[in-house]
C-alpha positions as CSV (number, residue, x, y, z in Angstrom):
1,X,3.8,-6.5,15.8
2,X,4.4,-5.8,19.5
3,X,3.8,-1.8,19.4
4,X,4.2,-1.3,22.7
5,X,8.3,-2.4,22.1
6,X,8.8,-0.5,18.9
7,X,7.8,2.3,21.0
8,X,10.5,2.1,23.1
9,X,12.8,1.4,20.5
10,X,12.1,4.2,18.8
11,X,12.6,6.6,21.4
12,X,15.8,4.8,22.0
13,X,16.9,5.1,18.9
14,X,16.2,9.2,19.0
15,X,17.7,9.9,22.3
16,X,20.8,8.1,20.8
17,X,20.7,9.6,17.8
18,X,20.2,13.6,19.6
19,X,23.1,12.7,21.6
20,X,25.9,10.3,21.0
21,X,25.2,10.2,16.9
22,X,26.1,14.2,17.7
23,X,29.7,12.7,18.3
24,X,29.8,11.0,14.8
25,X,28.8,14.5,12.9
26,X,32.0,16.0,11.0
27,X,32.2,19.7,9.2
28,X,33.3,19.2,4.9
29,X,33.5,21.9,2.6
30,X,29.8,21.0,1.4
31,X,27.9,21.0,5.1
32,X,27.9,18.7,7.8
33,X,27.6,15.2,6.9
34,X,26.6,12.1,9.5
35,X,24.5,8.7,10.3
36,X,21.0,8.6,10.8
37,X,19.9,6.1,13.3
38,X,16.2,6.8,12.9
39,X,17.0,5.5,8.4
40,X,18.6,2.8,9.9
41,X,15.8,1.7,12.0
42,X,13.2,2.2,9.4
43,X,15.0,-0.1,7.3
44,X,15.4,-2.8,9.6
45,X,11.4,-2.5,10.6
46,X,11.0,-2.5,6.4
47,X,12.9,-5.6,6.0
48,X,11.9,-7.6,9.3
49,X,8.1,-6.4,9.1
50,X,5.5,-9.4,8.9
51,X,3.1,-6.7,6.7
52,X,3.2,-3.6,4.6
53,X,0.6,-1.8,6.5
54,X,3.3,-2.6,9.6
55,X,6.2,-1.0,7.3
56,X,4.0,1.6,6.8
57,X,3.2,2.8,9.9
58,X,6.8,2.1,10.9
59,X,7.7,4.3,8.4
60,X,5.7,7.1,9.3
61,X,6.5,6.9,13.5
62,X,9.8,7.3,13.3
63,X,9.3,9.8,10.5
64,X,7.1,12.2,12.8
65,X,9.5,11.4,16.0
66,X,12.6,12.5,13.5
67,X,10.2,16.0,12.4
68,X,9.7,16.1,15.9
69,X,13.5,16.9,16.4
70,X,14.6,19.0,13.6
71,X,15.5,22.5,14.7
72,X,16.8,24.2,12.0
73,X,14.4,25.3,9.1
74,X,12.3,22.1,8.0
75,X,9.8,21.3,5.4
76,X,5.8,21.6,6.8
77,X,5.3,19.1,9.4
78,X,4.4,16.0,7.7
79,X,6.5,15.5,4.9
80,X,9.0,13.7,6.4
81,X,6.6,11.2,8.1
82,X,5.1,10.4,4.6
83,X,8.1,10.3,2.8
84,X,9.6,7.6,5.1
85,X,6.7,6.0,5.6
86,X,6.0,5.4,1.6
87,X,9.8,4.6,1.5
88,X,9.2,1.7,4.0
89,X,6.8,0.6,2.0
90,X,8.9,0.7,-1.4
91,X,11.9,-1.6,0.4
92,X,9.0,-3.7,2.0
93,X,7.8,-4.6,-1.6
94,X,11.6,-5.0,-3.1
95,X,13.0,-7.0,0.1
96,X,11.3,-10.7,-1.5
97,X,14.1,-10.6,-4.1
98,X,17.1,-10.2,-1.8
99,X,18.5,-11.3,1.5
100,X,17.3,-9.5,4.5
101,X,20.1,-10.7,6.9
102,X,22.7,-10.1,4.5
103,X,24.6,-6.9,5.3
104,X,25.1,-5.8,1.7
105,X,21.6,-6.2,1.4
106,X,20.8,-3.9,4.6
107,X,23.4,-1.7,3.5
108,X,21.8,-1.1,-0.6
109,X,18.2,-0.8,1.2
110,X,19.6,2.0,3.7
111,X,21.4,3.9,0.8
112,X,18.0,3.6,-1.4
113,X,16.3,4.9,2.0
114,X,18.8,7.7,2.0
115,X,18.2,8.5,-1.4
116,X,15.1,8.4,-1.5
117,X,13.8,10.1,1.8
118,X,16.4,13.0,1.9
119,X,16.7,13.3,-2.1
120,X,12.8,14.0,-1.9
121,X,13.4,16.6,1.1
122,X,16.2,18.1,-0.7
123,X,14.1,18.7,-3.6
124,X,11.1,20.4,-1.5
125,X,14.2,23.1,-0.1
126,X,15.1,23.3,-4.0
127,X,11.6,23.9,-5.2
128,X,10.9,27.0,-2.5
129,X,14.4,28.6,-2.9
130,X,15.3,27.6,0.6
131,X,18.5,25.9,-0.5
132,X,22.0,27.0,-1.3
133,X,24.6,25.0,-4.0
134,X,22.3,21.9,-6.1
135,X,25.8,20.2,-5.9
136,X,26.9,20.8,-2.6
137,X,23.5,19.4,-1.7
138,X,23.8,16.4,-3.7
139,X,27.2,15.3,-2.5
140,X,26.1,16.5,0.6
141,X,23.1,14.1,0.4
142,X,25.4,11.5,-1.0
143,X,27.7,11.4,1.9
144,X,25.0,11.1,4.3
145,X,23.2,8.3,2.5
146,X,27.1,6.2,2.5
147,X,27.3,7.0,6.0
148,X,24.3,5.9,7.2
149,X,24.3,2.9,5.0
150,X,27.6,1.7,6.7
151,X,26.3,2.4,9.9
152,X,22.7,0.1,9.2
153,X,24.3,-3.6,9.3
154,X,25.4,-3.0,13.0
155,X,22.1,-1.1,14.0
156,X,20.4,-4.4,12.1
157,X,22.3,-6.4,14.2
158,X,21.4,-4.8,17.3
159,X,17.7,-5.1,16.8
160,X,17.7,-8.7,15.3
161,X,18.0,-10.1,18.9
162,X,14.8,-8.7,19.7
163,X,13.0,-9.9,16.7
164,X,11.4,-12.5,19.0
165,X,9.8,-10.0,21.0
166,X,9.1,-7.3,17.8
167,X,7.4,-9.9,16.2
168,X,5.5,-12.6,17.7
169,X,5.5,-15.8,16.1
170,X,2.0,-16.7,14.6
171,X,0.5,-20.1,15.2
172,X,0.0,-22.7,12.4
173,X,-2.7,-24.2,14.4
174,X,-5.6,-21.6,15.4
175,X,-7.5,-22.2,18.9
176,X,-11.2,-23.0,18.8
């Protein structure tokens, strides 16, 4: 794994999605509901990723640089980095038995991801009494996790042409 790359990927992907994801935001009954760019980049670096320890830490960047951003009441600092991070490490483990290039594929794993990540947050707001409705949460949470998902097959394809450069190609034959 080039680091150095996902780096600036990452940041990327945060600066777009603090500004023009803004855009893509829209008001319902239950809250605001809108893509995350940051999921959708986790899950590509969960399905693409040559190891889990690379998922993993991943996981757990883009987690801290998406804590890093939140301005409105949050869980402790933390949570969210270990949540995405063991959540890159759950699709890592499932990916062998679909098709990572597929779109439907991308687009189950980023749901799951959704699920998963901000169904776990949801429940930390629940458990200290920092939350309002359970079900305007959930549907909430359930909008969110479609949007996002429908928005992962094109972030995929954005970062699949610099694959070659995320991920160097290892050698069969070893230099002596």
């Amino acid at each position: 794994m080039r680091w150095l790359f996902f780096i600036l990927i990452s940041l990327s992907a945060v600066i777009f999605q603090n500004t023009v994801c803004q855009l893509l935001w829209f008001r319902t009954p239950v809250g605001w509901v809108g893509p995350d760019v940051l999921a959708a980049v986790a899950v590509f670096f969960a399905l693409f990723s040559r190891t889990a320890t690379d998922a993993a830490i991943n996981g757990w960047v883009l987690g801290f640089l998406l804590d890093l951003t939140i301005t409105q009441p949050a869980p402790p600092m933390g949570l969210l980095p270990l949540i995405y991070a063991g959540a890159s490490i759950g699709i890592f483990h499932i990916r062998g038995a679909f098709f990572k290039e597929r779109v439907l594929t991308q687009m189950v794993m980023s749901f799951l991801f959704c699920l998963i990540v901000y169904g776990l947050w949801m429940s930390w707001d629940l458990a200290i009494g920092r939350t309002g409705s359970l079900f305007d949460d959930a549907v909430q949470l359930l909008g969110f996790s479609i949007y996002t998902a429908t928005i992962t097959p094109l972030v995929c394809k954005i970062l699949v042409r610099f694959e070659s450069r995320l991920f160097p190609v290892r050698s069969l034959f070893k230099k002596r």
